[in-house]
N, C-alpha and C positions, 0 to 999 in steps of 0.2 A: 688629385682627388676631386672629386664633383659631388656637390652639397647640394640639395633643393630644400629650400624653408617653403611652407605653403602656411599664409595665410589666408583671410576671406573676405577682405577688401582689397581692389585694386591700388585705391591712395594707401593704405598701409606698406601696399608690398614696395608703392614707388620712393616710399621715404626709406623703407629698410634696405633695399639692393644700393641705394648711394654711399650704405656706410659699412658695405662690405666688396673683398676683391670679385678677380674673377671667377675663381676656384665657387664662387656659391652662384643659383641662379633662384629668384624670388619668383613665386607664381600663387595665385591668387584661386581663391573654389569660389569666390565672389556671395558669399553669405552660405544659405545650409544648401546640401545637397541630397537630403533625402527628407522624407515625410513618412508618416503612418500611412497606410492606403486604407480606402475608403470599402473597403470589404469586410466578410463577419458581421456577427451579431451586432447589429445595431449600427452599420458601418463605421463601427468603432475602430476597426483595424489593429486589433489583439484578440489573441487566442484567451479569451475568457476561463478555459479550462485546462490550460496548461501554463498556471501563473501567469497569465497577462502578459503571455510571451508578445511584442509588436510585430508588426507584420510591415517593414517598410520600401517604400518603392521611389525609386531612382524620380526626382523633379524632372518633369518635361525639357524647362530650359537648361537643364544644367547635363544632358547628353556628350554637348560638345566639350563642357568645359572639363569634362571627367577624362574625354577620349585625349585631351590635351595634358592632363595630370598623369594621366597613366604612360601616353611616353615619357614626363619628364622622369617619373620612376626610374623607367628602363635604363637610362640614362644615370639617375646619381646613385653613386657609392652610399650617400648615406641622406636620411630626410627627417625634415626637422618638420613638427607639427605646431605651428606658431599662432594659432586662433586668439581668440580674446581670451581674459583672466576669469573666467565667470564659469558659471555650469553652461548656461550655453556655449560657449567657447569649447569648452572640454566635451560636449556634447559633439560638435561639428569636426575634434579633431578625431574622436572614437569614428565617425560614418566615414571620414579621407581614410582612416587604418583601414576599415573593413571592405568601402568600395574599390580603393586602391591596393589590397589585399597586402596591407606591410607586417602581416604575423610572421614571415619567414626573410625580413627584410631587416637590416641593418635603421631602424627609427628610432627619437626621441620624441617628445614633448615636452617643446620650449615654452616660457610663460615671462613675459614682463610687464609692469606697470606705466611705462611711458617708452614711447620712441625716441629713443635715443641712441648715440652709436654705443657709451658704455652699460646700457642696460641690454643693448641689445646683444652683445659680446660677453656678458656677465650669464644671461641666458645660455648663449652657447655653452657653457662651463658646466652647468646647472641643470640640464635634461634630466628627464625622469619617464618613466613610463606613464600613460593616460590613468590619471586615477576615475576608476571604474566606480565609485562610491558616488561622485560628484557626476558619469554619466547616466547611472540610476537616481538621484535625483532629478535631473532634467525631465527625462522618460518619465519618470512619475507625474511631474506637473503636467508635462504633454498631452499622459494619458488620463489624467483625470480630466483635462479640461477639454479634451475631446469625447471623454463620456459625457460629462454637465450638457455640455453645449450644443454636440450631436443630439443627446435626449431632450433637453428643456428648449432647443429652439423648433425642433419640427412638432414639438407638443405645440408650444405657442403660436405657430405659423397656425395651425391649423385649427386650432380653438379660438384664438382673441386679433392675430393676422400679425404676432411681431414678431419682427425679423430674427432676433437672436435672444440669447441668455447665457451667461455665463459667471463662471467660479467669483472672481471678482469683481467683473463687471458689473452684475448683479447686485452683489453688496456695497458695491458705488451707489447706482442708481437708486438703493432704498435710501440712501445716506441721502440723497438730495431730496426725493420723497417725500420722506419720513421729515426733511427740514420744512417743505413746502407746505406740509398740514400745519405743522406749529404755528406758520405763518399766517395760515389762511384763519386757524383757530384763537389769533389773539386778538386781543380786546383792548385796543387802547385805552390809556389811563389819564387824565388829567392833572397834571401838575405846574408849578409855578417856581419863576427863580426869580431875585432881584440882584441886582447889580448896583456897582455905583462906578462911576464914570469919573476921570476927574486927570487935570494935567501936569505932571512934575518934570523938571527941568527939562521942557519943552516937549517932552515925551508923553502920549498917550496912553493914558492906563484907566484896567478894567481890573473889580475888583467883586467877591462874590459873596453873599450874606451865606452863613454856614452853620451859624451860634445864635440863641440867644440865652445868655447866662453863660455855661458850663454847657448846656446840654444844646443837640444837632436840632436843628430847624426842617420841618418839612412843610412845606407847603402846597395843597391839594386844591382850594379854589380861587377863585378873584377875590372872594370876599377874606379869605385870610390875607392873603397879600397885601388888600387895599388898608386893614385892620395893621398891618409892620409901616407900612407906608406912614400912612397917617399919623404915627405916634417919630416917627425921625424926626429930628431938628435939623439945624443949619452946622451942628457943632458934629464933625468928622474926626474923629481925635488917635494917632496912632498908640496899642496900647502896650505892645509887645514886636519884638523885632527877636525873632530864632536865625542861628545859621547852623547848620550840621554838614560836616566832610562827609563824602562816602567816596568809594572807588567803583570809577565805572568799566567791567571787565571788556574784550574785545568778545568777538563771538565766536565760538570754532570757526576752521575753514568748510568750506561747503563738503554737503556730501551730494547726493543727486537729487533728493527731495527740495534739499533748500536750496541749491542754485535754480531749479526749477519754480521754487516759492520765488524766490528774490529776482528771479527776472519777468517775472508775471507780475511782482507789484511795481518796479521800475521802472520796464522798460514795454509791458504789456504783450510780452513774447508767449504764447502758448508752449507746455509743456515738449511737443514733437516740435515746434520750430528749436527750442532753446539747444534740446539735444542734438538735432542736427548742426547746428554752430557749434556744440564741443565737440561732435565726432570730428570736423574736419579738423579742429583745432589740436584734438590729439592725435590723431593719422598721418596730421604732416602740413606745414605750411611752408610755401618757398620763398626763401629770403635772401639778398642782395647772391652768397655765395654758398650755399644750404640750404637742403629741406629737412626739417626736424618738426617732431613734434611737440607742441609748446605746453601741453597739460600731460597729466597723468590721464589715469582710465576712467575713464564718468559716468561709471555705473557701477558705485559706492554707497554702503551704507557706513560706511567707519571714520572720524573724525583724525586717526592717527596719522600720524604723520613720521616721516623714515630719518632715523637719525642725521643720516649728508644734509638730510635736506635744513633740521633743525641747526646745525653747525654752519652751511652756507647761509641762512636766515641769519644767524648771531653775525656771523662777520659783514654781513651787508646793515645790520640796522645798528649796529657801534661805527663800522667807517663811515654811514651818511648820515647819521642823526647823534650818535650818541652813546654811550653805556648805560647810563640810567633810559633809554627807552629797549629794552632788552628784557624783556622778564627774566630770564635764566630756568626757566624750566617748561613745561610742556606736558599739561596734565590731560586724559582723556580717560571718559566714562563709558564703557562699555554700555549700552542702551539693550532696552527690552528686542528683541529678534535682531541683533545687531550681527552679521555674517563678518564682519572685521578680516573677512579674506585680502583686502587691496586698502592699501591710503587713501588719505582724502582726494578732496580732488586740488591739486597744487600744478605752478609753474614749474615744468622740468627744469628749468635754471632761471634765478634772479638776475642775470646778464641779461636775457631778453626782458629789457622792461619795456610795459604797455607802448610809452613813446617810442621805444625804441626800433620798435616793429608795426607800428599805425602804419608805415605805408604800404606796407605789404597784407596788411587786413583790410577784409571790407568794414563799413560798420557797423555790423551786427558783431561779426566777430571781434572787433577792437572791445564793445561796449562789455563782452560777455567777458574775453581777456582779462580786461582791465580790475572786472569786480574779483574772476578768480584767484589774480596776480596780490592784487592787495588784501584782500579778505584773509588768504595765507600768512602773508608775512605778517600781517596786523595780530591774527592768531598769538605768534610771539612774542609780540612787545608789551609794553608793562600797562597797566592800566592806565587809565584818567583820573584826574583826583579835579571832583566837583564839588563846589562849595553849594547844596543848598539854603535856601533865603526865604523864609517866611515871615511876610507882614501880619499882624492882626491888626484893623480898625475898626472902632469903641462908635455907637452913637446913640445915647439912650439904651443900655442893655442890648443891642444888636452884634453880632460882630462881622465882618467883613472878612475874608482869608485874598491876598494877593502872593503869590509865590513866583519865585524865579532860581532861573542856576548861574554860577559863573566858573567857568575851567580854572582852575590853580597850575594843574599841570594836565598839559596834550596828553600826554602817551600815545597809545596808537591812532588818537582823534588827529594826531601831526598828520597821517598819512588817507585815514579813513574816513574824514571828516563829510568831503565832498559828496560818499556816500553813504552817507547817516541822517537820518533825520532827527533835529532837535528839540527836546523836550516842552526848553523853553531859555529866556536869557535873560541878563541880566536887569536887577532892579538899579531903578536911578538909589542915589542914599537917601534912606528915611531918619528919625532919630524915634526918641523916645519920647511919647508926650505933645510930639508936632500934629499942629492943628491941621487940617487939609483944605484949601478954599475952593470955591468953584467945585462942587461936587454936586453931580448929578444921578439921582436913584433911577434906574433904566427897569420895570418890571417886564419879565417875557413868561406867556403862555407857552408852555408845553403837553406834549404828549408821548408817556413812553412808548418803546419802538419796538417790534418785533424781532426775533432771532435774524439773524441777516441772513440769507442767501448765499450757500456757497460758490467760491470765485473758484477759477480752477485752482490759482495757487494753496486757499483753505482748503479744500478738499483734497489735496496731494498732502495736503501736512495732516490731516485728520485722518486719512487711512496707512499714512505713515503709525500716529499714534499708537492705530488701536491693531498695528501689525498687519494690516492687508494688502497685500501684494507683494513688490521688491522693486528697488529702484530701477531693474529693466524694465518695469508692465506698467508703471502708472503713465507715463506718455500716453502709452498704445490704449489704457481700459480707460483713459479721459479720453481720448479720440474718438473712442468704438462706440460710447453714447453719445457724443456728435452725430456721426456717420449714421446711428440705427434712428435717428429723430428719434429720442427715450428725451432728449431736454432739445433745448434752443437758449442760445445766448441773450441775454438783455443785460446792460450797463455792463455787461464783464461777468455776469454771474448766471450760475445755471438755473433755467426754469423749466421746470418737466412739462411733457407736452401729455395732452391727455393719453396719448400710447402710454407712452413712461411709465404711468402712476396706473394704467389700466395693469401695464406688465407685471410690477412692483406688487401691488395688490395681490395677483394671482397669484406670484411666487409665495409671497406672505401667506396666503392662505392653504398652499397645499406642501410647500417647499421650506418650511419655517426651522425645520431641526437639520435642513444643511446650509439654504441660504441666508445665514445670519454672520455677522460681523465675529461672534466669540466661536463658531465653529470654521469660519474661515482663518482666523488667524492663529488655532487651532495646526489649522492642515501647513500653513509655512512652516509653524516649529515643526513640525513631523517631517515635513522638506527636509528642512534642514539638517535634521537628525539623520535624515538617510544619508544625504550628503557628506556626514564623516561616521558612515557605518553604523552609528547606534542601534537603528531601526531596519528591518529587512524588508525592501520596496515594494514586491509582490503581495506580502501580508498585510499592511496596509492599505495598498488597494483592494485586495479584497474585504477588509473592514469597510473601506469608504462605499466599497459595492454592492455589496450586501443592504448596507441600510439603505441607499439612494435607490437602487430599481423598485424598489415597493411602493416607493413614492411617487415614483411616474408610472406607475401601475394604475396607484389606485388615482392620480390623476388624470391621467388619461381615459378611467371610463367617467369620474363626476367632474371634470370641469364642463362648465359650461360652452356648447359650443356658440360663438356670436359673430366670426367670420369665417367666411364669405357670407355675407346675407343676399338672397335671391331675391329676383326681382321679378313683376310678370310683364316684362320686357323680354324682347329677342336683339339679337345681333342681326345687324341689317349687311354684315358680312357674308358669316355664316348660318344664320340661323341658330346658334346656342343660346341660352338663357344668358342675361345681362346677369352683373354681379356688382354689388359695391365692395371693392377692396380700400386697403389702407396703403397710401403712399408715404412720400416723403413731405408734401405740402396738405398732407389730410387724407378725407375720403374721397374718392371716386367712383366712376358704374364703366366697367370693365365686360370682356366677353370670359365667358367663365372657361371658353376650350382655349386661355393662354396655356403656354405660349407657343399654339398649334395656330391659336389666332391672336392679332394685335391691337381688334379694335376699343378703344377709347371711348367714351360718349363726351361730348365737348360742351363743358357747362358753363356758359358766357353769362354775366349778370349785365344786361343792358342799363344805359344810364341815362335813352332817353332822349341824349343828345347827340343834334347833328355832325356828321364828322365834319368840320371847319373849313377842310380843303377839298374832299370832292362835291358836298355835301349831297350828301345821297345815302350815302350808310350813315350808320351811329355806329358811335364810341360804346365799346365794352372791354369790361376788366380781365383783366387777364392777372396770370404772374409769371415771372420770367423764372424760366427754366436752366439756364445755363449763364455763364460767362459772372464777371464781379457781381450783376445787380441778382443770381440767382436768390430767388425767393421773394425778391421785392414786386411789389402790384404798381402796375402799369397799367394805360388806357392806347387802345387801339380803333381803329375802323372796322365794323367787321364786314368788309367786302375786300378783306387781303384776302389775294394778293395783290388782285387789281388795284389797291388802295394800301398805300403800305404806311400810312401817317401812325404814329404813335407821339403818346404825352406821360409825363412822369406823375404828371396832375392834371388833374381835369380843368379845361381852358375859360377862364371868365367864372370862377366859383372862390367860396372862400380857401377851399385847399390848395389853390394854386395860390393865392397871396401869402 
């Protein structure tokens, strides 16, 4: 008998054919193989007036790969549809049924959560028909975000000159926006702290005025300060010494939001790099005599975790640590838009440990391993028991607060320490009543600070919150304002560029009752709902439709048009009118008959100064368009090519020192 499993990664099909005979053969659709087409109304590609029937058309590159699937058909007795665990999975396995025409054909659809030989064999057992619930969810997000996106990006191309707009994308970029006015609108504040300085059993300690009496101190100019200052003595006197137990829990295991937060603040991996490190690391890594996959599936919202697995956890952390570090149970809270369709994201087997497999990872993938490996099991074990310490010292009515912790018992800090950051540690001993000598009062000027800017990883947990997206799109919709220049990075954090906030704006102003944070996350529950049937997909879109075309109706005749602005120049090409458009490093003056014509006007800022080595030309600024320094400003000759000298800085000025 002849078996064809069809996955849509080639490394998936190569880890799954090693742990089956001959009798099956593994073949790959290599991601999706169909799309909507770009025809109808609004080249939305659905029949608008027959439920929102889609209209889809076979992807250019994937011809061959189909002509290739459909002999293996001919060929197997039976075919197993093994995509990923998600709506898109279940999505790509419905278009292999329909383009490979398996309604009259002996099929299953198989589904597992890690590659492995007995999940993968457990699947085999376990077939089920393509639930059609879960491919009308897909199609639904498809098609809304091809109406959003088709409509608000050619509105915007041609009214204000931005590239795109969309469902969530959109409601990203007001989210960084919307942060960047607060920022621009606050007002720092003046404030004042004192300190007192001083040495105990060789150790250097800082301590912080917090009190005076009973009641909290705050301090707002010099002149208060200098008014505490001046009334201190020489006499530091401890007046009170607190200690309080608490238990410090572990943290769930990752889902896809916070493996994507936690390696963006550790390791400074952007959200598409991190996930490409877990795909390989779940599709298949080859080891000494084995390729297995070493995680579960990483694109999760559910913290749960699968009975084997919590059983192999207990007998791995009683035989290498202990009984008491074992919590003995394993509680999880179902979360606001929580789809709990797959586990978290865990080690398919605690045999492979991080060391144990470093030489067969690179180290991106070790680093990413390592946090998932332990972050899991740490899940299970029992808490930390930390002793806090609080000093108060006494000086003339003042009081002082020094605080510290010290571990009683590890718990899972045995294992997870290295990646934890700590609070704080241990005080030397004080007593009761001890005088302190050598104490120095330290006063510092401050000022409060503004909302901070979000990093990408804040920004992935922030529309995690407030339900916007799903752990597949926030990669892609943190990418896509990259890619559209809507922001630019500085220090690690997103800055809108004036497009951004010009886009953001305009959506706000004409787009405000769909693109908002509470009507988008809105439309996931409605997803999701269709997803297990509640909601009927067609109707819904026609709800979202309905209200949305009026609004790019009446936006489209009152926004304001402001690009392309003409210019009373010509193309020295063709003769067309010059144009300034919007790039990717700003504006420029362009031939308005792109892209019939390709000319550019080349706007050089000269500096004046000789080029060094022909000297003949002068140095102008340019900015580099390609390769690592893309975007960065450079200094060139301008008699390139004849002259091909460049400088990173200008040669004999202060910006070269």
């Amino acid at each position: 008998m002849s078996n064809l499993i069809i996955v849509e990664s080639p490394a998936k099909s190569q880890t799954i054919s090693k742990y089956l005979g001959k009798e099956y053969v593994v073949a790959s659709s290599k991601g999706h193989i169909r799309d909507l087409k770009k025809q109808g109304f609004g080249r939305f590609g659905v029949d608008i007036e027959n439920n929102f029937k889609p209209m889809y058309r076979v992807l250019r590159d994937k011809a061959a790969v189909i002509r290739e699937l459909k002999e293996a058909v001919k060929k197997a007795d039976k075919v197993y549809l093994a995509t990923d665990p998600d709506r898109e999975g279940e999505a790509i396995s419905w278009h292999l049924y329909e383009v490979l025409e398996l309604a009259n054909r002996n099929y299953e659809r198989i589904v597992f959560n890690e590659i492995t030989k007995p999940a993968l064999l457990k699947a085999l057992e376990n077939g089920r028909d393509i639930d059609i619930d879960l491919v009308h969810s897909q199609e639904s997000r498809r098609i809304l975000d091809r109406i959003i996106g088709f409509s608000l990006s050619s509105l915007l191309q041609k009214k204000i000159g931005s590239k795109s707009a969309g469902r969530v994308q959109s409601v990203a970029l007001k989210l960084i926006v919307d942060r960047e006015k607060e920022i621009r609108a606050f007002v720092p504040e003046e404030y004042w702290e004192i300190y007192i300085d001083f040495v105990k059993n060789a150790e250097k300690l800082r301590a912080k005025l917090t009190q005076r009496g009973d009641e909290k101190i705050e301090l707002k100019t010099k002149a208060d300060t200098d008014e505490v200052l001046s009334t201190l003595t020489a006499a530091y006197r401890v007046r009170e010494i607190s200690r309080k137990e608490r238990k410090k829990a572990a943290k769930p295991p990752f889902i896809t939001s916070t493996l994507q937060q936690e390696a963006s603040t550790r390791f400074h991996y952007n959200a598409k790099r991190t996930m490409m490190i877990a795909q390989k690391l779940y599709e298949g890594i080859e080891l000494e005599n084995e390729r297995i996959g070493l995680i579960t599936y990483m694109r999760t919202d559910s913290i749960r975790l699968s009975d084997q697995f919590i059983m192999e956890a207990k007998d791995w952390i009683i035989s290498n640590l202990g009984k008491e570090y074992f919590a003995g149970y394993y509680k999880t809270n179902k979360g606001k838009n929580v789809q709990d369709a797959h586990e978290a994201i865990r080690p398919t087997s605690l045999r492979y440990t991080p060391e144990a497999v470093k030489k067969f990872l690179s180290a991106d993938e070790y680093k990413i391993y390592s946090l998932i490996y332990y972050r899991a099991v740490c899940a299970l074990m029992s808490a930390a028991l930390v002793e806090d310490e609080k000093v108060l010292i006494e000086n003339n009515g003042y009081i002082f607060e020094i605080t510290g912790e010290k571990v009683l018992f590890a718990g899972y800090l045995r294992l997870f320490a290295p990646y934890e950051t700590s609070s704080g540690k241990a005080l030397p001993p004080f007593e009761n009543g001890e005088v302190l000598e050598n104490v120095t009062p330290v006063p510092e000027q401050k000022f409060t600070s503004p909302p901070q800017r979000y990093t990408e990883s804040k920004l992935i947990k922030k529309m995690e919150e407030l339900g916007i997206g799903r752990p597949s799109t926030y990669a892609i919709t943190v990418d896509t304002l990259k890619q559209r220049y809507y922001v630019r990075m500085e220090n690690r954090s997103f800055v809108p560029t004036d497009q951004g906030i010009l886009t953001a704006e305009k959506l706000e102003q004409f787009f405000s009752d769909i693109i908002n944070v509470k009507y988008t996350a809105e439309m996931e529950t409605v997803l999701d709902e269709i997803a297990i049937g509640k909601k009927t997909w067609y109707e819904e879109l026609r709800l979202f439709y309905d209200k949305f075309m009026p609004l790019v109706e009446f936006a489209s005749a009152n926004m304001e048009k402001i690009y392309p602005v003409y210019l009373d120049e010509y193309c020295p090409s063709c003769g067309s009118q010059l144009v300034i458009r919007i790039g990717r490093y700003g504006q420029f003056v362009a031939c308005s008959a792109f892209p019939k014509c390709h000319y550019v006007k080349k706007e050089e800022k000269t500096t004046n100064i000789k080029c060094p080595n022909c000297g003949i030309g002068y140095l102008v600024e340019k900015v580099s368009r390609k390769g690592r320094w893309r975007g960065k400003k450079f200094y060139a000759c301008n008699r390139y090519p004849e002259c091909k000298t460049t400088f990173s800085t200008l040669p004999g000025t202060e910006e070269e020192k």
